[in-house]
Jmol script that loads the backbone (N, CA, C; Angstrom):
load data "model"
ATOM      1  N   UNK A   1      21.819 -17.583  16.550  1.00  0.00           N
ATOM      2  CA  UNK A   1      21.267 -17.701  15.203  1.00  0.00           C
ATOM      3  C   UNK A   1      19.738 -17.636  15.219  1.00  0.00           C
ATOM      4  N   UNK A   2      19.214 -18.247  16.465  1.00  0.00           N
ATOM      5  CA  UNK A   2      17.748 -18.078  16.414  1.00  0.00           C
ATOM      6  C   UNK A   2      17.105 -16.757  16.655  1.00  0.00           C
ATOM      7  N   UNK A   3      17.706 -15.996  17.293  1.00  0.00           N
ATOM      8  CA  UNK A   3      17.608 -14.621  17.666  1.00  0.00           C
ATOM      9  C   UNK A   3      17.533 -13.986  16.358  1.00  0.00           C
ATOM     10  N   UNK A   4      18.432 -14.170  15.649  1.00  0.00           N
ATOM     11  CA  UNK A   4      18.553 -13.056  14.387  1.00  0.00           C
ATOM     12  C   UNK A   4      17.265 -13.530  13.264  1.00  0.00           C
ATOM     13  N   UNK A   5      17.221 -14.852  12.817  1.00  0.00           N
ATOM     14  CA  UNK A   5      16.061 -15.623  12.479  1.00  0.00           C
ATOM     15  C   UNK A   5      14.740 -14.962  12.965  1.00  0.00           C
ATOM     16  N   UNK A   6      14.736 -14.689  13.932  1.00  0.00           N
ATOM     17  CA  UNK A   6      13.164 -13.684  14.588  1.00  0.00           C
ATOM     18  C   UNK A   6      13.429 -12.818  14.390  1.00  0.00           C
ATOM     19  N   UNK A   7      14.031 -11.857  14.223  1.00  0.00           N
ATOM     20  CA  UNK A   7      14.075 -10.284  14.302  1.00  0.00           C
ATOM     21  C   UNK A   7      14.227  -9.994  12.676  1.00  0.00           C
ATOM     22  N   UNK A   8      14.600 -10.949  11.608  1.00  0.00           N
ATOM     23  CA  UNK A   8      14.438 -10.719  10.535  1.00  0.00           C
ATOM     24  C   UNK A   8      13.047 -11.433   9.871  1.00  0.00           C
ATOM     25  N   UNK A   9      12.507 -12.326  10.970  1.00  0.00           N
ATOM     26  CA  UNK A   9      11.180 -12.532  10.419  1.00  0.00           C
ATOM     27  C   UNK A   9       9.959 -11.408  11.204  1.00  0.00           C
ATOM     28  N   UNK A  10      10.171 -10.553  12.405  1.00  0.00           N
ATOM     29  CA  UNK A  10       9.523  -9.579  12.916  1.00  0.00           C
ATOM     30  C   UNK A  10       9.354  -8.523  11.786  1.00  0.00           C
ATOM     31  N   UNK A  11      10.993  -8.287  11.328  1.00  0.00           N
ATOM     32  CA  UNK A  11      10.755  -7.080  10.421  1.00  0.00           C
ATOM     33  C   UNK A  11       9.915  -7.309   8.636  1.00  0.00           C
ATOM     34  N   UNK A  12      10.621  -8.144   8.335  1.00  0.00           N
ATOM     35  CA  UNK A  12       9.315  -8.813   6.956  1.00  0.00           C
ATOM     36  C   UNK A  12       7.821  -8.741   7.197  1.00  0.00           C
ATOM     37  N   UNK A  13       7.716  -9.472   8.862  1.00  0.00           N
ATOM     38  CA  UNK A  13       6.062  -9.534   9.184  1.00  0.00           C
ATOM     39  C   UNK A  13       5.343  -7.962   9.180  1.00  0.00           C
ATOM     40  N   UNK A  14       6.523  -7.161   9.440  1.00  0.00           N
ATOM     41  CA  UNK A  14       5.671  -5.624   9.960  1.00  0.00           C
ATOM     42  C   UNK A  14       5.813  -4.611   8.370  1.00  0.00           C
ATOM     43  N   UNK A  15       6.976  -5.455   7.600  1.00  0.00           N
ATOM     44  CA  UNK A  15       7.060  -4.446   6.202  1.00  0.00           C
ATOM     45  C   UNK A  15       5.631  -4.868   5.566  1.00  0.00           C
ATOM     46  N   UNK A  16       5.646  -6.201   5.409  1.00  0.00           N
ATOM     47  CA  UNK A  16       4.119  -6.566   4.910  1.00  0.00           C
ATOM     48  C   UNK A  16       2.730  -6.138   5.395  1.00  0.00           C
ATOM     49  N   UNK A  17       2.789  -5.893   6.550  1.00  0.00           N
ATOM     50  CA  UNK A  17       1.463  -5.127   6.932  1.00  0.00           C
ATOM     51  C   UNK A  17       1.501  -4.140   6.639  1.00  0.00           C
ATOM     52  N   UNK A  18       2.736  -3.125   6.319  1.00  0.00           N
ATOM     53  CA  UNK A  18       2.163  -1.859   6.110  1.00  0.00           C
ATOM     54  C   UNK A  18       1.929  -1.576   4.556  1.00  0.00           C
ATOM     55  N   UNK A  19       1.828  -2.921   3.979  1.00  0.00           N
ATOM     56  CA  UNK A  19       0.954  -2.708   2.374  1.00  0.00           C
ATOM     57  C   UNK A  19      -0.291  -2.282   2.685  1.00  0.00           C
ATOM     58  N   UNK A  20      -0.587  -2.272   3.706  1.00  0.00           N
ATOM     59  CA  UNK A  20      -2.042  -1.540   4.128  1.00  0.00           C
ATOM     60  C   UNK A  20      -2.562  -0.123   3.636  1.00  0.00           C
ATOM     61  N   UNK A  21      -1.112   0.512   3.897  1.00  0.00           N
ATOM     62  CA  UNK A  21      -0.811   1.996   3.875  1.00  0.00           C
ATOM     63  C   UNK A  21      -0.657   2.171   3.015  1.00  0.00           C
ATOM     64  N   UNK A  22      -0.219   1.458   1.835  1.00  0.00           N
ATOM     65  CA  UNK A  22      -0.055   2.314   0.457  1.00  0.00           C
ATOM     66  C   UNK A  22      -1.593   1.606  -0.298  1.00  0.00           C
ATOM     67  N   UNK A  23      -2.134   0.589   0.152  1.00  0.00           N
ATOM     68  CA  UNK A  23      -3.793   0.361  -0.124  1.00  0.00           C
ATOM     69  C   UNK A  23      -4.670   1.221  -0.274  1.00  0.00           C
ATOM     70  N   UNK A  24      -4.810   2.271   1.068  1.00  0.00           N
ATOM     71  CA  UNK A  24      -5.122   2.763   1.847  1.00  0.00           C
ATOM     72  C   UNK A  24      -5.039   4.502   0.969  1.00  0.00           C
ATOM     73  N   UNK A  25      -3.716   4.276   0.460  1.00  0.00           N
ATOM     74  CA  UNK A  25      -3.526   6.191  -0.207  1.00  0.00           C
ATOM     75  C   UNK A  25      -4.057   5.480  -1.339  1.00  0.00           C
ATOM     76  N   UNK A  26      -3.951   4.859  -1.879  1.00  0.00           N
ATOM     77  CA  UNK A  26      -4.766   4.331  -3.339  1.00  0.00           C
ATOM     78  C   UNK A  26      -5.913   4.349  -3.782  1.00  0.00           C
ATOM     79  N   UNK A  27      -6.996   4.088  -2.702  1.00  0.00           N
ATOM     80  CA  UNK A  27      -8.132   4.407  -1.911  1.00  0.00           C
ATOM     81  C   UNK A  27      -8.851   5.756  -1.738  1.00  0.00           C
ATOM     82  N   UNK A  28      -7.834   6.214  -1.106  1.00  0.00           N
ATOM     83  CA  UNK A  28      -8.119   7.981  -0.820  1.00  0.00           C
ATOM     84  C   UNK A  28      -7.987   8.797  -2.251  1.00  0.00           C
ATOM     85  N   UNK A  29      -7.253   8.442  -3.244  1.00  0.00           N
ATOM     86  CA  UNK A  29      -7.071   9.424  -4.145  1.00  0.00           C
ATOM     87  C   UNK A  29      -7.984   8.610  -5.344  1.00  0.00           C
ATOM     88  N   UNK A  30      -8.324   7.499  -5.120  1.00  0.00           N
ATOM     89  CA  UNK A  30      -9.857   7.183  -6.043  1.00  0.00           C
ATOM     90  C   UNK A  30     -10.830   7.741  -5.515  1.00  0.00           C
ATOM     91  N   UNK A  31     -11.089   7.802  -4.229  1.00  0.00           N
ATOM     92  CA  UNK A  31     -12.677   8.816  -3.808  1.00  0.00           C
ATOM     93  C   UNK A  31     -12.413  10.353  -4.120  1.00  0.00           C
ATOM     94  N   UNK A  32     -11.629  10.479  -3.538  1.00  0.00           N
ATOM     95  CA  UNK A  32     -11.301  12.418  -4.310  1.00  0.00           C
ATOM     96  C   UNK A  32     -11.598  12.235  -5.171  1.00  0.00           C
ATOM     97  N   UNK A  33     -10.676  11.838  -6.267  1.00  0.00           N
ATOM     98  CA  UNK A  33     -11.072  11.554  -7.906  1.00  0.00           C
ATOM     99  C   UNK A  33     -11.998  11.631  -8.332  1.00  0.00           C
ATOM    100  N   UNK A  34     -12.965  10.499  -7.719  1.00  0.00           N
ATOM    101  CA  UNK A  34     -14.271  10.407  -8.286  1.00  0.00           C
ATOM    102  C   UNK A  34     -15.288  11.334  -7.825  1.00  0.00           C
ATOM    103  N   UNK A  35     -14.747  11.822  -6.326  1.00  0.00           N
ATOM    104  CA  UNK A  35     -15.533  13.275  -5.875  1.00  0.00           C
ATOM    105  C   UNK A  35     -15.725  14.443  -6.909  1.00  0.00           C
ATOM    106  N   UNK A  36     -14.320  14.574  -7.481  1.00  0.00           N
ATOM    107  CA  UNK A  36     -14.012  15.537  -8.173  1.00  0.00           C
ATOM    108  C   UNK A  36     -14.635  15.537  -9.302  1.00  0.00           C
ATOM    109  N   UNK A  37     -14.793  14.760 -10.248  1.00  0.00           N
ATOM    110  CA  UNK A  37     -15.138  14.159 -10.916  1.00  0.00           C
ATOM    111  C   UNK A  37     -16.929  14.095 -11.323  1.00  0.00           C
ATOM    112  N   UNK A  38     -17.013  13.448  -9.960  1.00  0.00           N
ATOM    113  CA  UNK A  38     -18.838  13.837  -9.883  1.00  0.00           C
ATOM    114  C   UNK A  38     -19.234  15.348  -9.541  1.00  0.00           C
ATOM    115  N   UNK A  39     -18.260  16.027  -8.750  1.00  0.00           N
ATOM    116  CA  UNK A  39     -19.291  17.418  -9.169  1.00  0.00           C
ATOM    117  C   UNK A  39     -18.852  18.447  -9.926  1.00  0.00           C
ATOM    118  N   UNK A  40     -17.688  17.876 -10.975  1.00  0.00           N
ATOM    119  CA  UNK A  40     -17.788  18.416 -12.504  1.00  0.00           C
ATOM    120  C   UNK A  40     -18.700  18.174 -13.102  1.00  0.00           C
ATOM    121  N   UNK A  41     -19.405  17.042 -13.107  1.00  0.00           N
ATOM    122  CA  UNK A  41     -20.996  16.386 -13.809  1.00  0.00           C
ATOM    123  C   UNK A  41     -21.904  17.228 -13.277  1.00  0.00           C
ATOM    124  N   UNK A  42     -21.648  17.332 -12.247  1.00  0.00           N
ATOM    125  CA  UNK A  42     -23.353  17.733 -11.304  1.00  0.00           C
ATOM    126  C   UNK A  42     -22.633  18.429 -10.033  1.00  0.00           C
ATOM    127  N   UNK A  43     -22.777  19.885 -10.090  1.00  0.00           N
ATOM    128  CA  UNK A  43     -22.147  20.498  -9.028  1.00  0.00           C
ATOM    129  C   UNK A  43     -23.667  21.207  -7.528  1.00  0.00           C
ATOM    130  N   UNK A  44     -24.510  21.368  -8.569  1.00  0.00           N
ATOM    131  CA  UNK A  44     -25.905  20.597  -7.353  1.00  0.00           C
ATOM    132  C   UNK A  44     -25.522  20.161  -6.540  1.00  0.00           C
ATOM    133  N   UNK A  45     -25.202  18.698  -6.359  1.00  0.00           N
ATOM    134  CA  UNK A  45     -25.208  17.376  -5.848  1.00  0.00           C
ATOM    135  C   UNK A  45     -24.041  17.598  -4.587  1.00  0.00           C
ATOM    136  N   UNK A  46     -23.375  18.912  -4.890  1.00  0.00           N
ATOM    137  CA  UNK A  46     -21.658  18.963  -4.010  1.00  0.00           C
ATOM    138  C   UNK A  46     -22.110  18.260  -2.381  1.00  0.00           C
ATOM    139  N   UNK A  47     -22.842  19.354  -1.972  1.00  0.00           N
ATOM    140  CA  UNK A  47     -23.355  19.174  -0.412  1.00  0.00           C
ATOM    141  C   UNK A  47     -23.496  18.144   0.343  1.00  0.00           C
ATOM    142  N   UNK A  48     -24.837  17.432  -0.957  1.00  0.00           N
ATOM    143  CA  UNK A  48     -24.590  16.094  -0.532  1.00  0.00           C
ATOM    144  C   UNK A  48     -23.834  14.498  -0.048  1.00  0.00           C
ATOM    145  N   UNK A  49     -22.721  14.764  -0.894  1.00  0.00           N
ATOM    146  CA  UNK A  49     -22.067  13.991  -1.700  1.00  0.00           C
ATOM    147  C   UNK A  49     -20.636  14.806  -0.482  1.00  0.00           C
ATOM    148  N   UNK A  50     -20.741  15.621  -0.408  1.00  0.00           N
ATOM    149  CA  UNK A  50     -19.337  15.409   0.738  1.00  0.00           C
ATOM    150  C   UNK A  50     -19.671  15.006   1.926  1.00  0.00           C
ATOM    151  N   UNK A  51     -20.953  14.966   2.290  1.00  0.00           N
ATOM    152  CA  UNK A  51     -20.828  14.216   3.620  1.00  0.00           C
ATOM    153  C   UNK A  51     -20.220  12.453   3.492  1.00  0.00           C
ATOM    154  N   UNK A  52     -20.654  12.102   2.424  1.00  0.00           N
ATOM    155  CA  UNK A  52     -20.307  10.526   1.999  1.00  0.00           C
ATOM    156  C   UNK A  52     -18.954  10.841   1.819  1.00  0.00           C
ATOM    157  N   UNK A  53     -18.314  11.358   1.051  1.00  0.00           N
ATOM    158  CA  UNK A  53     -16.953  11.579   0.768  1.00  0.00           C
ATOM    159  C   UNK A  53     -16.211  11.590   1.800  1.00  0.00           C
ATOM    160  N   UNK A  54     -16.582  12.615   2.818  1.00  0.00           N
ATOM    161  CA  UNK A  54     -16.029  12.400   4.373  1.00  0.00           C
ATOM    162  C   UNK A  54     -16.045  11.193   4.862  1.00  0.00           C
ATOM    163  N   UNK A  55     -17.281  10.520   5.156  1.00  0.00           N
ATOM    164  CA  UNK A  55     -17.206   9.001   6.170  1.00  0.00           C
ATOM    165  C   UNK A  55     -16.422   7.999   5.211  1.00  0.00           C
ATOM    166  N   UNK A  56     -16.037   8.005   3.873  1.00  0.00           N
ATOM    167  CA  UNK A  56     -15.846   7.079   3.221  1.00  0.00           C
ATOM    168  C   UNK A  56     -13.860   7.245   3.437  1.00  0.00           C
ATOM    169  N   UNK A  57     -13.672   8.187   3.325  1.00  0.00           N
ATOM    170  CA  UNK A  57     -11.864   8.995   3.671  1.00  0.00           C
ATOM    171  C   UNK A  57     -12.321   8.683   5.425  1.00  0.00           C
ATOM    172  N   UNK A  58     -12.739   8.815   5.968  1.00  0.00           N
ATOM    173  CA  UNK A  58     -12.240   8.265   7.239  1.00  0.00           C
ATOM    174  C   UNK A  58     -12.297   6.744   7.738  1.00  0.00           C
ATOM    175  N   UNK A  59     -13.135   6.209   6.933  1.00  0.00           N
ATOM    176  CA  UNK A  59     -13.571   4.512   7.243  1.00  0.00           C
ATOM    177  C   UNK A  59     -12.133   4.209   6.233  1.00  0.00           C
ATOM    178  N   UNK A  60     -11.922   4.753   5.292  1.00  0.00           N
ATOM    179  CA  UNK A  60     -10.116   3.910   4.166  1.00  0.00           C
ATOM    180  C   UNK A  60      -9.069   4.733   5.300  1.00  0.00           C
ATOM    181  N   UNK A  61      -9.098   5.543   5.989  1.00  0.00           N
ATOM    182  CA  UNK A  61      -7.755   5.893   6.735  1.00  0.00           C
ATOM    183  C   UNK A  61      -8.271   5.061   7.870  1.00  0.00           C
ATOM    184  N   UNK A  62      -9.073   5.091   8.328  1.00  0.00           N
ATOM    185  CA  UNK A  62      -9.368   4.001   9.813  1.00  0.00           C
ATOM    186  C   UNK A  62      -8.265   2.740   9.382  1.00  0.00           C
ATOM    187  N   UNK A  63      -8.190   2.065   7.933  1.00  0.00           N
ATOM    188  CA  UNK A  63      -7.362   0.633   7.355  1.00  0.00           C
ATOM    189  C   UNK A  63      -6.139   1.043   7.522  1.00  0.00           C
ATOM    190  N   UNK A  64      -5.699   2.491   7.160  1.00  0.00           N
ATOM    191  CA  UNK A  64      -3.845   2.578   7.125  1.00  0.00           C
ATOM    192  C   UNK A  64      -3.955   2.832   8.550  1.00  0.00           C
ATOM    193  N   UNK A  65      -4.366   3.190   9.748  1.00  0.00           N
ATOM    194  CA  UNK A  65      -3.897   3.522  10.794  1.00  0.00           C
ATOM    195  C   UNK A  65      -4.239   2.148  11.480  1.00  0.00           C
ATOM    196  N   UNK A  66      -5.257   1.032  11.122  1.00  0.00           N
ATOM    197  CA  UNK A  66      -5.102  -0.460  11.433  1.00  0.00           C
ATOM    198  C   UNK A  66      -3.467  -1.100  11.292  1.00  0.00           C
ATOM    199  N   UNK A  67      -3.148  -0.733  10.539  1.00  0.00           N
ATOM    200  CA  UNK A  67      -2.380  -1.239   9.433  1.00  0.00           C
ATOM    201  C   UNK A  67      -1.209  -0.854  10.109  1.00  0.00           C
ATOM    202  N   UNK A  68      -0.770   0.046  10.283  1.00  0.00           N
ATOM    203  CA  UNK A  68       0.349   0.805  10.995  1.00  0.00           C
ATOM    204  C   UNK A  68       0.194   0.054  12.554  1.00  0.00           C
ATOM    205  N   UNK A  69      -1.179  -0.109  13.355  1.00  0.00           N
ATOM    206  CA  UNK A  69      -1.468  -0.620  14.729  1.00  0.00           C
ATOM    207  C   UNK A  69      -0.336  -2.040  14.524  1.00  0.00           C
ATOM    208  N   UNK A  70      -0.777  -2.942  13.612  1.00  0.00           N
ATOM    209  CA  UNK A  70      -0.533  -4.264  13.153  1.00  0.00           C
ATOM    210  C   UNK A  70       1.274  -4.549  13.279  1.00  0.00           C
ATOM    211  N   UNK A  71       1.445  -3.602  12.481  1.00  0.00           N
ATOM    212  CA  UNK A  71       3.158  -3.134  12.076  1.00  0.00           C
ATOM    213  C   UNK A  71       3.922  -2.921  13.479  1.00  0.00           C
ATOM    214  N   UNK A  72       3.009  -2.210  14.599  1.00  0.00           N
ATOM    215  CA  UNK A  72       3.785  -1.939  15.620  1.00  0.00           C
ATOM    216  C   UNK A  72       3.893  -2.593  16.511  1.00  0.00           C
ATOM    217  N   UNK A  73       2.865  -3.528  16.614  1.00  0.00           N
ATOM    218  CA  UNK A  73       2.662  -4.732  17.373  1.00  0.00           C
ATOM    219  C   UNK A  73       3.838  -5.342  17.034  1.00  0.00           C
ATOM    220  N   UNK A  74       3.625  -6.196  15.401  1.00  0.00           N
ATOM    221  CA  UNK A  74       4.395  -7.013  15.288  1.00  0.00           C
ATOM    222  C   UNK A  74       6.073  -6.659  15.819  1.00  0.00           C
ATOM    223  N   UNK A  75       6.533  -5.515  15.663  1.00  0.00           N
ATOM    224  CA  UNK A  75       8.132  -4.833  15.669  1.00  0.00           C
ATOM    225  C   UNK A  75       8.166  -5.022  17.244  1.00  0.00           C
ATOM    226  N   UNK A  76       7.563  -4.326  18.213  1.00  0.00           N
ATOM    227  CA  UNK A  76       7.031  -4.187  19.555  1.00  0.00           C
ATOM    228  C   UNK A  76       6.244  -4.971  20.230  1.00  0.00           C
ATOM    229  N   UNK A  77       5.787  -6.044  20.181  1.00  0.00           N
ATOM    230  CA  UNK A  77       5.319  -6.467  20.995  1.00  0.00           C
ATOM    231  C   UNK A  77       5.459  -8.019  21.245  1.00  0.00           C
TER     232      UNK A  77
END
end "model"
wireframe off; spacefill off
backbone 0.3
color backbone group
């Protein structure tokens, strides 16, 4: 009984971390958005403004691939 007790609290612990991952796409499709968005306003500005767009989509996917690390631990390790 204690066995099953852990392996159904392993799997809850690792479904809950991967709320990370849907954080995470929630994230990504507000910076597009607002990418998109800003150089409908001001298409000048594109050049600039994707280098930020880039580090900002890789620093919110750096959280879902944390997030997923977390999940696999908990299942695995």
């Amino acid at each position: 009984m204690a066995i099953d007790t852990a392996l159904l609290a392993k799997d809850i612990g690792a479904g809950l971390a991967t709320i990370g991952v849907a954080g995470a796409g929630v994230g990504i499709g507000n910076l597009f958005g607002s990418f998109v968005s800003a150089v409908g306003r001001n298409p000048a500005a594109r050049d600039k403004m994707f280098r930020d767009v880039l580090l900002g989509f890789a620093l919110t996917e750096a959280v879902a691939l944390y997030a997923l690390v977390i999940a696999f631990l908990i299942l695995f390790g």
